[in-house]
N, C-alpha and C positions, 0 to 999 in steps of 0.2 A: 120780268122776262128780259135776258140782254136781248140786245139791240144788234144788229149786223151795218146799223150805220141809215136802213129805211127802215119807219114805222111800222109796226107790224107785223117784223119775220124775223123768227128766233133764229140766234147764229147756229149753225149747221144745218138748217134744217132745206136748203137748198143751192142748187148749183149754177152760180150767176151768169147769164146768158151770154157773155164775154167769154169765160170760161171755153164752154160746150164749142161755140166759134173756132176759138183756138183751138180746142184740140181736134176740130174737124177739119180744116186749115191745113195741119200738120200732118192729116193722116190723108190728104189729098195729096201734099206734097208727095211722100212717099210713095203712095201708091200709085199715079202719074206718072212721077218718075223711074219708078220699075216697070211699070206699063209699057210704057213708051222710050224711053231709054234719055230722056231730058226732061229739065224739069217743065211743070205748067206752067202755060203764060196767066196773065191777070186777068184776062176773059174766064179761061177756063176755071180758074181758084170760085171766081165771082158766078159761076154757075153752079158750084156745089155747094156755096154758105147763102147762096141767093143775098138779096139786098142792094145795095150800089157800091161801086168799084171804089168810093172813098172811105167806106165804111171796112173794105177787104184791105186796102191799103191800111187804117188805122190797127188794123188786128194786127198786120204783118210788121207794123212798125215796132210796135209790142214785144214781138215774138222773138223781134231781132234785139233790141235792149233787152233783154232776159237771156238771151245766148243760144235760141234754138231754132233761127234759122239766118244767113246773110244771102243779100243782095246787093247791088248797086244801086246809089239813089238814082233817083231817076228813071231804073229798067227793073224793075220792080220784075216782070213774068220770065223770060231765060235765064236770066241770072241768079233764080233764087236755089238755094241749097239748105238743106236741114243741116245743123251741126251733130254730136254725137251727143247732145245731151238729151236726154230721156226724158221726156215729161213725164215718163209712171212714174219715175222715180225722183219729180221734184215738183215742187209748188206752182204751176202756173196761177198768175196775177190774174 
């Protein structure tokens, strides 16, 4: 059986919980932001992935080295913006 890297789980055969984050993350952003007409702050991100606000911050940091969304450090929640890249149509880590 390959390996995905944990004992146990054959590669492909699930979508690592990182993943799923991100891309809920993302579509928070979006949808927030068309809602409302600015983007969500970090309260608000942190209440649709649930968990703790450092854990929403590591995702965003993520999100931002891979090129799909910036912020300012520091102001993490006004400042954030999606970029035009597509996660359908690319690899999120």
């Amino acid at each position: 059986m390959e390996q995905t890297g944990k004992p146990g789980r054959p590669k492909g055969t699930y979508a690592p919980a990182g993943l799923l984050v991100r891309r809920q993350i993302l579509s928070a952003i979006k949808e927030l932001s068309e809602e409302n007409g600015y983007p969500p702050s970090g309260a608000e991100l942190q209440r649709v992935i649930g968990g703790s606000f450092s854990r929403m911050q590591w995702h965003l940091r993520i999100l931002r080295d891979e090129g799909y969304v910036t912020f300012e450090d520091g102001k993490i929640g006004r400042t954030l913006r999606r970029t035009r890249k597509d996660p359908d149509n690319e690899k999120l880590r």
